[in-house]
DOTOR-23969 format. One record per atom (N, C-alpha, C): residue in one letter; x, y, z. Coordinates in pm, whole numbers, padded with zeros to 5 digits, always signed. Each point is the difference from the previous one (the first is absolute). Layout:
N
AXYZ;...
***
This chain:
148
X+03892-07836+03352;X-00087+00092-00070;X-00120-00078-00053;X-00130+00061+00031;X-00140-00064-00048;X-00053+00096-00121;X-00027-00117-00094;X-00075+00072-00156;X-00135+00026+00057;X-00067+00107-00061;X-00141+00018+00005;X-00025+00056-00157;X-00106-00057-00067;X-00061+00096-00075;X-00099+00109+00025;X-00014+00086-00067;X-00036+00168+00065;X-00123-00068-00010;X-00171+00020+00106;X-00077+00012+00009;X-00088+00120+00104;X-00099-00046-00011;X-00099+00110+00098;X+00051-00002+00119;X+00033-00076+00074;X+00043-00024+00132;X+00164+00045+00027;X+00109+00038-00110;X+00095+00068-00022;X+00045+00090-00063;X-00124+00043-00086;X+00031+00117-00139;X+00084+00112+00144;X-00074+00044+00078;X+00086+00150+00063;X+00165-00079+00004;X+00037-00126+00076;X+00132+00010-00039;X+00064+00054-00043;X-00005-00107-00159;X+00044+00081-00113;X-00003+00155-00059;X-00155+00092+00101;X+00057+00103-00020;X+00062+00089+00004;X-00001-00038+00163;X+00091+00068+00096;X+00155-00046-00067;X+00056-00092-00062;X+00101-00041-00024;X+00036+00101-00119;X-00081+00048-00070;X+00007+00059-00103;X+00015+00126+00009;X-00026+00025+00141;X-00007+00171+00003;X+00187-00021+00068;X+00035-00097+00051;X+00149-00011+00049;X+00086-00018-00164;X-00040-00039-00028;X+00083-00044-00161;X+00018+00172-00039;X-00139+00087-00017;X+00047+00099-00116;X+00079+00126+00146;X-00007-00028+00157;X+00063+00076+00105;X+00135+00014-00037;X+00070-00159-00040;X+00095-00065+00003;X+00082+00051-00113;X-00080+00068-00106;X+00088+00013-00122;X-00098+00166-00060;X-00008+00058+00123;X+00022+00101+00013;X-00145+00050-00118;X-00108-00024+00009;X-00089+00007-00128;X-00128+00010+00033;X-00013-00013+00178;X-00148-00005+00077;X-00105+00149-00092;X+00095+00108-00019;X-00133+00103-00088;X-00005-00076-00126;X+00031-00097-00067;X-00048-00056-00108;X-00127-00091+00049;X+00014-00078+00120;X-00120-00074+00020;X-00131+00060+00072;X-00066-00093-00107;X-00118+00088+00001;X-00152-00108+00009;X+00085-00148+00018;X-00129-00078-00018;X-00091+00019+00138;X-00102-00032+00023;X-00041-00042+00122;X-00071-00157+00032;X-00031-00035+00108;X-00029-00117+00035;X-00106-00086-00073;X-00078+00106-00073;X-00146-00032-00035;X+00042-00025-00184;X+00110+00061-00021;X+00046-00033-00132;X+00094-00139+00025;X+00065+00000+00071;X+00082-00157-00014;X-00082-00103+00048;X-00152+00011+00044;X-00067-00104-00007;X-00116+00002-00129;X-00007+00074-00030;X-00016-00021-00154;X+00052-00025-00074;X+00154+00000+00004;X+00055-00051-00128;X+00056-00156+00061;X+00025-00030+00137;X+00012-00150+00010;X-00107-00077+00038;X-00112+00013+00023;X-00104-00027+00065;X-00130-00031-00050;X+00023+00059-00155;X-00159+00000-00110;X+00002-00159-00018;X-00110+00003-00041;X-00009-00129-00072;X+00126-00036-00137;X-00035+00072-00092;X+00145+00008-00068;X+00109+00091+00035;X+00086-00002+00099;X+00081+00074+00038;X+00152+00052-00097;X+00018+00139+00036;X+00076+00034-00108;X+00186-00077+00060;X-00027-00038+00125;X+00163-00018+00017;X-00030-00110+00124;X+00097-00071+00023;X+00025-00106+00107;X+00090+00063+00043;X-00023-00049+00170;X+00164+00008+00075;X+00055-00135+00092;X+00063+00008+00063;X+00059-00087+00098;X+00050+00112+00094;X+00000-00042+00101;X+00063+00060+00126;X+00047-00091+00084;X+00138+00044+00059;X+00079-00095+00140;X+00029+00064+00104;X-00036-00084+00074;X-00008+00012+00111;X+00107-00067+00125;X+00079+00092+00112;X+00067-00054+00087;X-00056-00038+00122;X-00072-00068+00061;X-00058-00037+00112;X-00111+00107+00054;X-00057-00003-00136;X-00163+00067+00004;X+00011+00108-00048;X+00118+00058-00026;X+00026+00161-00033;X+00026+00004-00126;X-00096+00117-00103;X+00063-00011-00138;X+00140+00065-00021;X+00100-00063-00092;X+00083+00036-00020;X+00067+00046-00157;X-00125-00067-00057;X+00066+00019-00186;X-00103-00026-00076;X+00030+00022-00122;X-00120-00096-00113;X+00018+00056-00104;X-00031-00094-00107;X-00030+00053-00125;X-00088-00011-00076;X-00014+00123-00081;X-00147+00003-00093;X+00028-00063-00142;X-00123-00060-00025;X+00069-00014-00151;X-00173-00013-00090;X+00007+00015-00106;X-00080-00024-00115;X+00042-00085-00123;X-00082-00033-00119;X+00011-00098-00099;X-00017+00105-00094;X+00101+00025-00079;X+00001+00041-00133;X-00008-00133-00118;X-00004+00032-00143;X-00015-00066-00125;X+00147+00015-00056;X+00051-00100-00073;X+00140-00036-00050;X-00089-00009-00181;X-00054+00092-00066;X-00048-00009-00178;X+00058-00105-00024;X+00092+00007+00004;X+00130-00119-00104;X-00012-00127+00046;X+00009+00014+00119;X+00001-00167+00041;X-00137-00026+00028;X-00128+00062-00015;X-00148-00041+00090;X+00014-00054+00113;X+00068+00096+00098;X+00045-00065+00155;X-00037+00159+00040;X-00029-00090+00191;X-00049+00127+00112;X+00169-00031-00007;X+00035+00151+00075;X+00133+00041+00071;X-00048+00040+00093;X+00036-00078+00123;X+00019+00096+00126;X+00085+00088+00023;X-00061+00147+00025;X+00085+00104+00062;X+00015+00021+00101;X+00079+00076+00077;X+00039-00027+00171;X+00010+00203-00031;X-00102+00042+00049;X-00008+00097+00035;X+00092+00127+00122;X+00021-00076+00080;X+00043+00003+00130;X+00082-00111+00099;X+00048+00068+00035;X+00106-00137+00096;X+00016+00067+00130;X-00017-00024+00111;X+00063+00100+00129;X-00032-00063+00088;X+00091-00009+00123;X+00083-00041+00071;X+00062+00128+00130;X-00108+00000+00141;X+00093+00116+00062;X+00097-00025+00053;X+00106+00113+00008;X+00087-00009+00041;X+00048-00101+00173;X+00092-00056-00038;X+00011-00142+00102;X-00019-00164-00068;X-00095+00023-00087;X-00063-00102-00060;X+00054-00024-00169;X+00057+00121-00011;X+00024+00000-00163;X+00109-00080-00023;X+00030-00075+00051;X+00168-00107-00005;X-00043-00084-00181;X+00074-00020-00036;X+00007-00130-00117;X-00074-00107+00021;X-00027-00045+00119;X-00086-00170+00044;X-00150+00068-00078;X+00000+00127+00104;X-00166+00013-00026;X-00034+00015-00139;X+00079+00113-00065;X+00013-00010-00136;X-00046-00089-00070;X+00062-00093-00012;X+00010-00165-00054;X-00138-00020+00012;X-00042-00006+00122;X-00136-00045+00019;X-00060+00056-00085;X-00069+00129-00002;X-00072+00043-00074;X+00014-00017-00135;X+00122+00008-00063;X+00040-00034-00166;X-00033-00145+00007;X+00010-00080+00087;X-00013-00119-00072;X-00138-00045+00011;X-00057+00055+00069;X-00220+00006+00033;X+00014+00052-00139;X+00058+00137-00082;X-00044+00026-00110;X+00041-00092-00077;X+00064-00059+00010;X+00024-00104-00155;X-00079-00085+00020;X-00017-00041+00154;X-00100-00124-00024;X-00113+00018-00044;X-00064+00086+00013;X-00128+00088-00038;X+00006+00043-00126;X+00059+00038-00067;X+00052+00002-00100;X-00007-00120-00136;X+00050-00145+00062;X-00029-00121+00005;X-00136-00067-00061;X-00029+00040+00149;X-00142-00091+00041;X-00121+00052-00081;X+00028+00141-00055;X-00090+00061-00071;X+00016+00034-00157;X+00122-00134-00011;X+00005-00020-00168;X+00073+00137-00103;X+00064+00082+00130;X+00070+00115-00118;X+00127-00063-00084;X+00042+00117-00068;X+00108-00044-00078;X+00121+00069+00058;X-00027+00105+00058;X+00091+00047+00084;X-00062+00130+00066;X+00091-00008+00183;X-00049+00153+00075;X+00111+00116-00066;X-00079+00126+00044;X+00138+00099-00012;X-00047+00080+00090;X+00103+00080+00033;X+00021+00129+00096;X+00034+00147+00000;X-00040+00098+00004;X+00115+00088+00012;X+00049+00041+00107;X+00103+00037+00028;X+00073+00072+00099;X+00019+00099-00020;X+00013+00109+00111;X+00012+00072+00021;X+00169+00067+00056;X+00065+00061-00088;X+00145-00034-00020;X+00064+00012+00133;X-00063+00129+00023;X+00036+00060+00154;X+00011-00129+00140;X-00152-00062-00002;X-00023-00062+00099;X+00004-00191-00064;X+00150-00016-00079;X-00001-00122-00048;X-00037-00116+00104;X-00047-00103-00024;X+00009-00063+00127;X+00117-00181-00004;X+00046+00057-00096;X+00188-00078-00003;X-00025-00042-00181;X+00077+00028-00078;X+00031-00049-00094;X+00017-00173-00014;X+00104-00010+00052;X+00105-00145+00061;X-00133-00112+00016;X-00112+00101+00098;X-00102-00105+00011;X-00098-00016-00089;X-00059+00142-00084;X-00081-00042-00090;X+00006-00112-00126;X+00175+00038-00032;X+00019-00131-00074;X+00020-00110+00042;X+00049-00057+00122;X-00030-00121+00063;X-00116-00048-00025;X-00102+00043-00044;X-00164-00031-00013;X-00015-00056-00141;X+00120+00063-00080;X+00011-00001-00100;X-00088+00181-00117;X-00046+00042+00092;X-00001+00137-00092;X+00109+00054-00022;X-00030+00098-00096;X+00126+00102-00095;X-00071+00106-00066;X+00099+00069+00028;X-00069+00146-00016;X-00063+00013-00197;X-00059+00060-00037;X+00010+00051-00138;X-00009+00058-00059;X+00127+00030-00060;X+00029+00172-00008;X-00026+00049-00141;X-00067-00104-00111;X-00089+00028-00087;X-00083+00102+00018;X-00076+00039+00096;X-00128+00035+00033;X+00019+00126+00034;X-00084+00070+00026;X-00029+00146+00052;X-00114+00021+00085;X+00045+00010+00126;X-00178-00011+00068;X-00087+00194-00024;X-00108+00007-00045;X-00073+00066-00008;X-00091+00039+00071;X-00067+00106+00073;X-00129-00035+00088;X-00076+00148-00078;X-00094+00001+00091;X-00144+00101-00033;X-00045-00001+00103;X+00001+00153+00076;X-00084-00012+00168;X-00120+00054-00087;X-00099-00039+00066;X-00144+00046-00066;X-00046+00056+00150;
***
């Protein structure tokens, strides 16, 4: 499997990958971005999100999105991992790994204090493995949203 980070020369990849992600979990009338929006938001000069994408012998097969949130308490970026996916054939544990451990390293290299994730309960993508990474769930919290 070959890392790429998302650019001009691969943004459709990733989008096409994205329209398989929400096929996959049954949610395609929820998506609604189009091509000209996911190169605006990875592609600006200050871009709102990074990705990575992998690849099996030229063919995309997975990737994940992620952004830098603020940690108040600690004055640390947190990387968030927005997205994780993997099509079917490809979604084994190895590949997994890969991608979680690009996020920690990235994660790392860019001085956070820690990444986080959410999952999506339905479409977990292994417990067993997220904590191998060393994440844990926390059940302190309450996630909230606001569609605008």
């Amino acid at each position: 499997m070959e890392l790429a980070r998302v650019n001009d020369e691969n943004i459709n990849d990733l989008y096409d990958l994205n329209v398989k992600l929400a096929e996959s979990e049954n949610q395609k009338h929820l998506f609604t971005a189009d091509r000209t929006s996911y190169a605006d938001a990875f592609l600006a000069s200050t871009p709102a999100c990074f990705g990575l994408l992998a690849y099996q012998d030229n063919q995309p097969i997975g990737f994940y999105i992620y952004n830098f949130k603020f940690a108040s308490y600690v004055g640390s970026r947190v990387l968030y991992i927005e997205d994780l996916y993997l099509i079917d054939g490809f979604d084994g544990d190895e590949n997994k790994s890969i991608l979680l451990q690009h996020a920690v390293n990235e994660s790392q290299s860019e001085n956070c204090c820690r990444a986080e994730m959410r999952v999506l309960k339905e479409f977990n993508i292994g417990y067993d493995l997220i904590s191998s990474f060393g994440f844990s769930e926390i059940k302190k919290w309450n996630v909230y949203r606001l569609d605008l």
